[in-house]
N, C-alpha and C positions, 0 to 999 in steps of 0.2 A: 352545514348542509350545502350542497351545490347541485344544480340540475343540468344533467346534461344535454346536448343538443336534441337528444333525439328524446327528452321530457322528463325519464326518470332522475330519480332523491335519490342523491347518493350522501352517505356521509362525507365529509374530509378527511383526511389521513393526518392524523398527527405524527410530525415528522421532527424526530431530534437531530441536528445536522450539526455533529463532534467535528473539532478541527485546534490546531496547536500543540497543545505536547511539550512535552521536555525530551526533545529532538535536535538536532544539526540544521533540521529540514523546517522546523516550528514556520518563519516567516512564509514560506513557500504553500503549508499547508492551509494560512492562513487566506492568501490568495485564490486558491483552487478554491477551499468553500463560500468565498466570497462571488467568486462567478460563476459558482454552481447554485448556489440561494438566489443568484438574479436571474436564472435562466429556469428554477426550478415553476412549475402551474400552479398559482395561489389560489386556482378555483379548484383546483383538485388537494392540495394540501395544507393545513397551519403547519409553517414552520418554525420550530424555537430552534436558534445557534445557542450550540454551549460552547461557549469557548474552556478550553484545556490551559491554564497557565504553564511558564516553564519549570512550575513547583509542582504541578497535577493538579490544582486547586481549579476548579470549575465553575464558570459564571456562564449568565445569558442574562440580557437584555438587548433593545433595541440599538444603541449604541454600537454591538458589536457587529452590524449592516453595514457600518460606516467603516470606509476604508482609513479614513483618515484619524479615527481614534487610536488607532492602531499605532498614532505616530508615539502616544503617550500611556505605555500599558499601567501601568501605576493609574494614574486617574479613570482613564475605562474600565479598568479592572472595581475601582471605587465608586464608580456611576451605575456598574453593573450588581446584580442581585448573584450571589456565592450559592449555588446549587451540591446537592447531589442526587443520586440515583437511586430509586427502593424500590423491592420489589416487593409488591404484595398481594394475595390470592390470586397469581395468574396474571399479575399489570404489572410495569412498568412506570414509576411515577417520576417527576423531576421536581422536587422538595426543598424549599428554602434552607438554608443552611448558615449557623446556626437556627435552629427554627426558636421561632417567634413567640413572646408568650401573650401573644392576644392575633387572633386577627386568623387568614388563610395561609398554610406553608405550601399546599399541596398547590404547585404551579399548571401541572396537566397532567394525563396521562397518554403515556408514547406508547403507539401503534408501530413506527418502525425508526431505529437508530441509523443514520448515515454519515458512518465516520469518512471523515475526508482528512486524512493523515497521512504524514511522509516519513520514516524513518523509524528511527529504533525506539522502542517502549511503547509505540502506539500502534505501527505499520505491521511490526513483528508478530503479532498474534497474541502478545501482550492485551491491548484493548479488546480484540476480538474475544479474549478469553472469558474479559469480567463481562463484557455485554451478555455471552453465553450462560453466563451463573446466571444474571441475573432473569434471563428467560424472555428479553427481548429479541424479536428478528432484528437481524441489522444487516444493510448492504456490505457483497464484497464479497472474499474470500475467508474460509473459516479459519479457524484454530491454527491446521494443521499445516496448510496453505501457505496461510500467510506467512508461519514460520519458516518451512522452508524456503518459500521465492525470498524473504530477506536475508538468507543467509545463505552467500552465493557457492560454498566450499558445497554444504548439502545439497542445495539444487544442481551441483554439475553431477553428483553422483546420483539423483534420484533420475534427472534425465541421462544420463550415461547407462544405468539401467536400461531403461525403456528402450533403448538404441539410437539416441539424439545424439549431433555430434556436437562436442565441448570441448575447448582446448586443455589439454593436461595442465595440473596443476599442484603448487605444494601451498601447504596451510602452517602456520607457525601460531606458537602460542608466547605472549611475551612476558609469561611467568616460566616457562619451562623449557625455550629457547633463545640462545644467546644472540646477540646481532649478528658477528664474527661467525655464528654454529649456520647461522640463517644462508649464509653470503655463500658458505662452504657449501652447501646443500643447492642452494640453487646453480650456482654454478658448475656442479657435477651432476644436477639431472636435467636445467632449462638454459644455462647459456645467456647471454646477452644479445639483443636486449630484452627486458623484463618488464612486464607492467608487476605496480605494487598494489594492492589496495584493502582498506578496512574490507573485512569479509561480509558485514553487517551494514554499511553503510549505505545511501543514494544520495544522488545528485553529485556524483562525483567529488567528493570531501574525502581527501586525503589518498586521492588518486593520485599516482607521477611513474616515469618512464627512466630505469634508470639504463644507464649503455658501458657502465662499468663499476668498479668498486667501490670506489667513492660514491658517485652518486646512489647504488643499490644502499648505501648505510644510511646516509640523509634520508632516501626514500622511505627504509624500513622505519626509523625514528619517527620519521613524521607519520605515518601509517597509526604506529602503534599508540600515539597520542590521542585516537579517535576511537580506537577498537583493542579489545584482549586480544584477540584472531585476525593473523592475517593472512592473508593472498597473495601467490604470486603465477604467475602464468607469462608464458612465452608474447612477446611483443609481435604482433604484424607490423610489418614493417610497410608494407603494401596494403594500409588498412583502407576499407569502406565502410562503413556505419551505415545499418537501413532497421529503422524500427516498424510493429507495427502491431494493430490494436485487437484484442481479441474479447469478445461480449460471446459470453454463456454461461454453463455452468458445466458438471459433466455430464449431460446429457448428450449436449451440443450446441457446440459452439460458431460462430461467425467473426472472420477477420475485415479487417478497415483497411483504407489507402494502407500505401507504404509510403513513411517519409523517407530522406536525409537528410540529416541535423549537419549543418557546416560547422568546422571550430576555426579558431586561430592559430592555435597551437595542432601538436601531437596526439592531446588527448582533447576531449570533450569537456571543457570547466566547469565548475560553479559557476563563474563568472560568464562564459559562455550561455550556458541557459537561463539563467536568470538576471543579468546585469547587463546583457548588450555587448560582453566579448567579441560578439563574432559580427559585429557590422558590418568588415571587411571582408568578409567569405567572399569569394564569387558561385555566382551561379545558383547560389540560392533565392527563391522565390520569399523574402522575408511576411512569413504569416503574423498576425499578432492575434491570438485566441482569444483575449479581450477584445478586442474589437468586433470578430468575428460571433463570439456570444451577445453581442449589444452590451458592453458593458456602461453600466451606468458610475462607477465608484473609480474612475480613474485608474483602471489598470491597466491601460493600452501598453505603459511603458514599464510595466512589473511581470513578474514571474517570465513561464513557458512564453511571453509574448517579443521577447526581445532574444530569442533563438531565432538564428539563420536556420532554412532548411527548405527543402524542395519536396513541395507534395501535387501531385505525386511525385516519387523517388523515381529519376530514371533508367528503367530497365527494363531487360527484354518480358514479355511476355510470359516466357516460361520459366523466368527468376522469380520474377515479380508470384505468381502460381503457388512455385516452389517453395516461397517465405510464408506465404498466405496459409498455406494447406500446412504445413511444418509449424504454424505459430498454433495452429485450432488443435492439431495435434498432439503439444505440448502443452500446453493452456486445458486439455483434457487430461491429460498422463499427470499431472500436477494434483487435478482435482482442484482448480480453481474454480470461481465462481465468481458474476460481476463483471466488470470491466478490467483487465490488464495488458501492458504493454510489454513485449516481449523486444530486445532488443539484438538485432542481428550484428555477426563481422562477415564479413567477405574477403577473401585473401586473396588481392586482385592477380601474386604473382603464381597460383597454385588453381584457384575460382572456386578455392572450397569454403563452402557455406558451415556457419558455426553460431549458436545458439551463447549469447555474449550473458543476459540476465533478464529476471523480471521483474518487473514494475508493478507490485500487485493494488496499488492504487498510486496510479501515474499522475503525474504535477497535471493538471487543468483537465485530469479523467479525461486525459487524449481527446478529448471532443474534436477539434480539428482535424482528425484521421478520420473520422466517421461522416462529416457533411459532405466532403468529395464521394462517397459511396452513397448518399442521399438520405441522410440520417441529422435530422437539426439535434440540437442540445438538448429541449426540452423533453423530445421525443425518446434521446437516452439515458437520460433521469428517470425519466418514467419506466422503461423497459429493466433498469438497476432496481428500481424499486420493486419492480415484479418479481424479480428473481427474487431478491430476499424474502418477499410472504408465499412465493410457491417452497421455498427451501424449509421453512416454518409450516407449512403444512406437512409438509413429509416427514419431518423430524416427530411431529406430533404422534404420527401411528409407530415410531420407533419408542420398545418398550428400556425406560434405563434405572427404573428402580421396582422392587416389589413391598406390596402390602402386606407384608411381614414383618415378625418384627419376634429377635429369635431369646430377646431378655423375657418380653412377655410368656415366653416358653418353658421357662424353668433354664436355663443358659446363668449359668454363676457367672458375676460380674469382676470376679479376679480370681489370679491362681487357678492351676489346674489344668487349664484349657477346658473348652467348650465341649458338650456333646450333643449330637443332632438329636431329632425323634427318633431316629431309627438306633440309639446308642453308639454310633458312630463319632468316634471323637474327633473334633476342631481344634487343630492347636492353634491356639492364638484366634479362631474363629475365619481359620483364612478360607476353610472350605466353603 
């Protein structure tokens, strides 16, 4: 229980805060829900972390608060308590695992799951899927969402649709496309130079720019060693990079500062956002989101904190507008939900604005985008967290199964096919 200012008992919210995975992204993820658990309100929540091994195997304990366990996952993972998840009459529970033959299995019961994940098998709609069976709310973007913003060939066509503009593109498969077939193709419909990339991927892993033949084969080889599916799309040559944050659902949505993230190179690294690549940028205002969250666990110099970048982004007035009003707008045509980051290109020799990809749960949930607009961290924990039990309320008057049941009817259970009450016959019972 906790009492609020103004005197009323409230309960606490029990909150499951998922992060790791068997991901590219795993360490990053780790990150983000470690300075989202220090910035989240322990008078308003109990929070249990489960950690996600890079096997799926799932722990929590106190241990996993600590940045610095993290240096040895074998022993944290062994200090920690082996969980899963069960759902039962309508709850949500977090269960020793294997359970115990004496004593309590039953750890809590979760009110709401907040995955804080980066990448494929957990980012993708993957996790979002099983949290859904299991009939927990959880923050974020749904199912369908999530799927498509991680998989950037689908999201140019679903916003190509809607009439956003996206840079043309071809997608190759590296079971049913040759490298040579790939090079041939690009070359007669995009030209050099080409950006390559896992079509599935974030954080820039297994990104590169190739400017001719040789290097387009290196590119694609290494692409393909991360992803079945890849991506190619025409290079700006005259690129600007401006992201920016969009919190809603599809009701309605609100956007955040705009940054620009500085690189070293051509493209935007790994190393760049996460390692401290881009020290040398000019002109960037270097943020460090740790810091800015109060971090307690030593991340000043990890994750999103060692990205150059200028926030705000500078630009005119009616760019800056332009990105803001076309992210809320996109960020709705998606049907997202939660917090995501929408990343812009600018093609400084043309000035045409292009919708690059989404971040449908961005490294450090962009919180730094949102304090320049007058929004602290804990303030948009809490507003994420609302979305997800308003999104659970609604779902609740959606009706998805009926009290019937068409064996208790007289319905022969093989051969034949089915027939209704009304003698209308079901084959296979598909009617």
């Amino acid at each position: 229980l906790y009492q609020h200012k103004r005197g009323a008992i409230f309960m606490k919210t029990k909150l499951c805060v998922l992060f790791g995975g068997k991901s590219v992204e795993h360490e990053i993820s780790v990150i983000s829900a470690l300075q989202a658990m220090e910035n989240l309100d322990t008078a308003k929540y109990d929070i249990f972390p489960v950690y996600i091994s890079k096997d799926g195997s799932m722990y929590t304990g106190e241990a996993l608060r600590d940045a610095a366990s993290y240096k040895d996952l074998d022993a944290m993972c062994k200090a920690s308590q082996r969980v899963i998840l069960v759902s039962d009459k309508g709850r949500t529970y977090l269960e020793c695992y294997p359970a115990k033959r004496f004593g309590k299995n039953t750890i809590t019961d979760i009110d709401v799951a907040f995955p804080i994940v980066h990448g494929t098998n957990v980012e993708d709609g993957a996790l979002q899927g099983y949290l859904k069976t299991l009939g927990v709310p959880f923050v974020g973007c749904d199912v369908l969402s999530s799927a498509v913003g991680m998989d950037k060939y689908v999201m140019k066509a679903v916003l190509r649709d809607g009439g956003f503009p996206v840079l043309d593109c071809l997608r190759f498969n590296k079971y049913r496309s040759s490298i040579p077939d790939c090079i041939d193709a690009i070359e007669k419909r995009i030209g050099y130079p080409v950006i390559v990339k896992p079509v599935d991927l974030g954080s820039s892993v297994g990104i590169s720019k190739a400017a001719d033949r040789d290097t387009l084969e290196t590119a694609l080889g290494d692409a393909f060693n991360y992803a079945e599916n890849v991506l190619c799309e025409r290079a700006i040559t005259e690129l600007r990079e401006i992201n920016c944050s969009v919190l809603g659902d599809s009701e309605s949505a609100v956007a955040s500062e705009c940054e620009e993230p500085f690189m070293h190179d051509e493209i935007l690294s790994y190393e760049d956002k996460y390692m401290g690549g881009a020290k040398g940028a000019k002109g960037g205002a270097k943020t460090s989101p740790a810091k800015a969250a109060g971090s307690k666990s030593g991340l000043e110099s990890s994750g999103m904190a060692s990205l150059s970048r200028k926030v705000p982004a500078d630009l005119t007035d009616e760019m800056r507008e332009r990105i803001r009003k076309m992210a809320c707008e996109a960020f709705i045509h998606m049907g997202c939900s939660g917090v995501s980051r929408i990343d812009f290109m600018i093609d400084n020799a043309t000035e045409e604005l292009y919708i690059n990809e989404f971040n449908t749960i961005p490294g450090s949930l962009a919180f730094y985008l949102w304090k320049p607009v007058g929004m602290e961290y804990s303030e948009l924990l809490d507003r994420l967290i609302a979305l997800a039990l308003k999104r659970a309320r609604l779902e609740s008057d959606i009706t998805y199964s009926f009290d019937t049941n068409i064996f208790a009817m007289g319905a022969p259970t093989s051969g034949g096919g089915a027939k209704g009450t009304n003698g209308a016959k079901l084959d296979g019972a598909k009617n």
